[in-house]
C-alpha positions in Angstrom: 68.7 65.5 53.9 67.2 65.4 57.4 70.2 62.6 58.8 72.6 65.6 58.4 70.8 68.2 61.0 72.4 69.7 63.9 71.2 71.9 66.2 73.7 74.3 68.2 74.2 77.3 69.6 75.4 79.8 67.2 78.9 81.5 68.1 78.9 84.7 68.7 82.1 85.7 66.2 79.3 84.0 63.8 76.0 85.9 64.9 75.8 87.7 61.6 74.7 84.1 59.6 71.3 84.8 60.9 70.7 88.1 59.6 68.9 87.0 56.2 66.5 84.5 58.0 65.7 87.2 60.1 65.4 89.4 57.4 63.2 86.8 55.4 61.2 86.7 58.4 60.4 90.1 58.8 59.4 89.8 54.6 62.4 92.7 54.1 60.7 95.1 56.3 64.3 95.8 58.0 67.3 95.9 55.6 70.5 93.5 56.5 72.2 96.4 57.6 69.4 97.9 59.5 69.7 94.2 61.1 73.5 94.4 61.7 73.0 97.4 63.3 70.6 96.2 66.0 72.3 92.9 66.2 75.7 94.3 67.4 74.0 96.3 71.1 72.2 92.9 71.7 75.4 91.1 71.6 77.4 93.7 74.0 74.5 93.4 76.6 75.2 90.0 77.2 72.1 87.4 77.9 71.9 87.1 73.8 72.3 83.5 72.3 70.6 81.9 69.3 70.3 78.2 68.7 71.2 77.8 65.2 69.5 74.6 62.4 72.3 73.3 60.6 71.5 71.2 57.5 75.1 70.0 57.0 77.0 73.5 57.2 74.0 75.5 56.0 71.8 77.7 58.7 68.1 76.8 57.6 66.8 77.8 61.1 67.2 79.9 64.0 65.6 80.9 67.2 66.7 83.8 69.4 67.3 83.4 73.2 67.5 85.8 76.0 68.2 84.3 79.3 65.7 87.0 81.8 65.2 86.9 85.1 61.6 89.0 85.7 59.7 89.9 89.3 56.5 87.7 88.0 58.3 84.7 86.9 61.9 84.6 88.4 64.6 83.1 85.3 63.3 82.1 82.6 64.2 81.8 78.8 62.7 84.4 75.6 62.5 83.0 72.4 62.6 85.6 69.3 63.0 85.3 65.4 62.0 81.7 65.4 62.5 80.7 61.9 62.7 78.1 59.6 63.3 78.4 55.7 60.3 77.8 53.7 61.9 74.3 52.0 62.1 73.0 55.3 58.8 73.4 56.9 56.4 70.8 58.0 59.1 68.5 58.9 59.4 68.7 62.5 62.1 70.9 62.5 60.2 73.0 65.1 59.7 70.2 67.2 63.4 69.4 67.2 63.5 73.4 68.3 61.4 72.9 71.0 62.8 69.6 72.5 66.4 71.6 72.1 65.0 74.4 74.1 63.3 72.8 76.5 66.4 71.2 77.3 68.5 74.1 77.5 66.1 75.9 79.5 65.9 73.4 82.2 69.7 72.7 82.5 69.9 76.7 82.9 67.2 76.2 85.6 65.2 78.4 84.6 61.2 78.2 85.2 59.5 78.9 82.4 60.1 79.8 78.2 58.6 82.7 77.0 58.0 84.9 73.2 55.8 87.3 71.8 53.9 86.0 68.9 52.2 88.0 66.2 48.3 88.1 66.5 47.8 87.7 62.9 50.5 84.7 62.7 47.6 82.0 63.1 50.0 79.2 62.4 52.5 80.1 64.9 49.9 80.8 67.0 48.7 77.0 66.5 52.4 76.0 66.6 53.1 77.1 69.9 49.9 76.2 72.3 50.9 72.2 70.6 54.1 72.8 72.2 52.8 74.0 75.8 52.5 77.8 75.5 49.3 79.6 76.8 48.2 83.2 76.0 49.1 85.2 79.7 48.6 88.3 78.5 49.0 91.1 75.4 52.8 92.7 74.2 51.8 96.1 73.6 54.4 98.6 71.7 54.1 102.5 71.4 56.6 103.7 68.0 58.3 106.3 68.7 59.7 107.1 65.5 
């Protein structure tokens, strides 16, 4: 089962296949078309890709990628909806991610890979200072609605 992984960038005429890992993600706080209907601005502003986890033609992972340029840190790359279906875990799927992205990030010449992580998501938390992150600072959100 593992021989038959490929990681790629996800077409965007195919963006949609990511909506119900996203929506498993996010434990159905966001309906699919609540999804669909965020997804479709993000991919009209352009900087929007997603690396998709392929186990023969089926998407069992995904990670979001905007390609930023900020004041602080000049052009850099941030991760969102990292995910990998539950079957899969614990078998270095997410290092395959991270050796992928690290990759792309450095032939895009950027100088650093960013994401937000949840503060109560203690394994991702774990997951990403093994792969070189370090806390710089807190992602704070007012809701407006």
């Amino acid at each position: 089962m593992m021989d038959n992984l490929r990681l790629e960038l996800i077409p965007y005429g195919e963006m949609e296949r990511i909506l119900p890992l996203v929506y498993e993600l996010n434990k159905g706080k966001f309906s699919v078309s609540v999804l669909k209907s965020r997804l479709k601005p993000m991919l009209s502003m352009g900087g929007y890709q997603c690396l998709g986890v392929y186990d023969n033609e089926r998407l069992i992972g995904c990670c979001g990628i905007w390609l930023l340029h900020k004041l602080y840190k000049g052009k850099h790359l941030e991760l969102d909806n990292v995910f990998v279906r539950e079957e899969y875990r614990s078998r270095g799927i997410g290092r395959r991610m991270m050796e992928w992205l690290d990759d792309y990030a450095k032939s895009r010449d950027c100088n650093s890979i960013e994401l937000n992580s949840y503060v109560n998501n203690e394994k991702g938390v774990e997951f990403w200072k093994r792969h070189g992150f370090e806390p710089l600072g807190f992602h704070m959100i007012k809701n407006l609605e």
